[in-house]
C-alpha positions as CSV (number, residue, x, y, z in Angstrom):
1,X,-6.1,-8.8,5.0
2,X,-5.1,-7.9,1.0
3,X,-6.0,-5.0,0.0
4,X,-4.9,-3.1,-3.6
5,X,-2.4,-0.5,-3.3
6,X,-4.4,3.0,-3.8
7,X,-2.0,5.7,-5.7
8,X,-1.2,7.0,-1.9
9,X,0.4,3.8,-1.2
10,X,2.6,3.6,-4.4
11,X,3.5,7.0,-3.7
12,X,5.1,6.2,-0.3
13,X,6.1,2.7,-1.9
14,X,8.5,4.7,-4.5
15,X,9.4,7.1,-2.0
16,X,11.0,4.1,0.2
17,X,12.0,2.5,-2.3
18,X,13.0,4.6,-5.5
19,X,14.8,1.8,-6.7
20,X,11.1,0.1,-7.2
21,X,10.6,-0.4,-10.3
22,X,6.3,-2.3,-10.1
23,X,4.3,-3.4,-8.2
24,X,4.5,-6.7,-7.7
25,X,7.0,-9.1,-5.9
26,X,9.9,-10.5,-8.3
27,X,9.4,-14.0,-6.6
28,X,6.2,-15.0,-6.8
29,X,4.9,-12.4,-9.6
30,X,2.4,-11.0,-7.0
31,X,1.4,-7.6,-6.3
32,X,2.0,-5.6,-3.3
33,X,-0.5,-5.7,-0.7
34,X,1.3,-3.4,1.6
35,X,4.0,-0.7,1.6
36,X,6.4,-1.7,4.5
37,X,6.9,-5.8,4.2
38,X,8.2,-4.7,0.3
39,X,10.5,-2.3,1.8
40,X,11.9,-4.4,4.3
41,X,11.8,-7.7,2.2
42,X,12.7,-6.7,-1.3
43,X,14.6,-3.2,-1.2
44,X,16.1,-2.9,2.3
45,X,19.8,-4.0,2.5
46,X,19.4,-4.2,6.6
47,X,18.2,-3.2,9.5
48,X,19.5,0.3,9.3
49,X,19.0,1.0,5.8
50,X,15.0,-0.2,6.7
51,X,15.2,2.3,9.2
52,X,16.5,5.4,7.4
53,X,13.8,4.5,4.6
54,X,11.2,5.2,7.0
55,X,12.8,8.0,8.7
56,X,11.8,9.7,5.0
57,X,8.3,9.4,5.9
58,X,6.6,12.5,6.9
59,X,4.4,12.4,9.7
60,X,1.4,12.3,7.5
61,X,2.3,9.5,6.5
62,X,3.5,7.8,9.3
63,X,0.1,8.9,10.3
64,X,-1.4,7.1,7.8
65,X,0.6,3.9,7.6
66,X,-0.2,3.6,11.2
67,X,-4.0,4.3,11.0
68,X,-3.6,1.1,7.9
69,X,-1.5,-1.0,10.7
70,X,-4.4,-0.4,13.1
71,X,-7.4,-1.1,11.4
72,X,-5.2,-4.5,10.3
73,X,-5.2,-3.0,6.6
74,X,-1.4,-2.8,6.4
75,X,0.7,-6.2,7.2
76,X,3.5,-6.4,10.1
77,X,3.8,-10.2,10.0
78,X,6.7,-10.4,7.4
79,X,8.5,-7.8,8.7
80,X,11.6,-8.9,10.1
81,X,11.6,-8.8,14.4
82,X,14.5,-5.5,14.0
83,X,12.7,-4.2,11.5
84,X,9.4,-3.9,13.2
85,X,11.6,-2.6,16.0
86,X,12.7,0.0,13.9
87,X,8.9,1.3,13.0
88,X,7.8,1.3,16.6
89,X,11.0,3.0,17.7
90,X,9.8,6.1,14.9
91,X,6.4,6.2,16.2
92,X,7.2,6.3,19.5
93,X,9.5,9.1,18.9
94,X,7.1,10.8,16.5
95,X,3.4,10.3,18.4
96,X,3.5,8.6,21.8
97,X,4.2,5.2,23.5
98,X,0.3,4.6,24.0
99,X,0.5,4.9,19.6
100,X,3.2,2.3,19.7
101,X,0.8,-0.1,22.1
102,X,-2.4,0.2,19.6
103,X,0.7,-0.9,17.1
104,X,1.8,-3.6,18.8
105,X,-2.0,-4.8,19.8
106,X,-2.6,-4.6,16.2
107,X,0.4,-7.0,15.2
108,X,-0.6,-9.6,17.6
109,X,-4.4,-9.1,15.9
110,X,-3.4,-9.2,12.3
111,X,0.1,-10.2,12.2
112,X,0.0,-12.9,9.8
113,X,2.3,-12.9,6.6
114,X,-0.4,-12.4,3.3
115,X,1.5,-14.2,0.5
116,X,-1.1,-13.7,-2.1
């Protein structure tokens, strides 16, 4: 489900992603409707460097990307398979396998790729 970026989100957007430099994709010329599919799609070089981007995140926010992922309000579907690996793997390790299922359960609810 799109949904605008609030001034939290760009926060944690430029904190990923200093490098960002808007909003919006560079492709299609729309904006973000979530933090991590930028990330992964647009600023991360691979796997790893997707995973120490989100390493940065406090767990606050990890908290509260995770809430977003839950209630379907932040996208998983174009995250690359190892890169999705990567975010359960850090909230796993940071809250608790049962965290990691309402994830996952999430993702099969919501996964879809928003590309407007």
């Amino acid at each position: 489900m799109p949904r605008e970026l609030s001034e939290r989100d760009m926060e944690m957007l430029k904190k990923l992603a200093p490098e960002c430099e808007g909003f919006a994709c560079s492709g299609s010329g729309h904006q973000f409707h979530s933090i991590l599919p930028p990330v992964s799609n647009h600023f991360s070089a691979d796997e790893r460097d997707f995973a120490e981007r989100i390493g940065r995140l406090t767990d606050d926010e990890l908290r509260y990307i995770t809430d977003l992922i839950i209630r379907g309000e932040e996208s998983l579907g174009c995250l690359p398979e190892e890169d999705l690996d990567s975010l359960l793997r850090l909230i796993t390790e940071r809250f608790s396998r049962d965290e990691t299922k309402k994830v996952i359960e999430a993702f099969a609810s919501f996964g879809v790729c928003e590309r407007s």
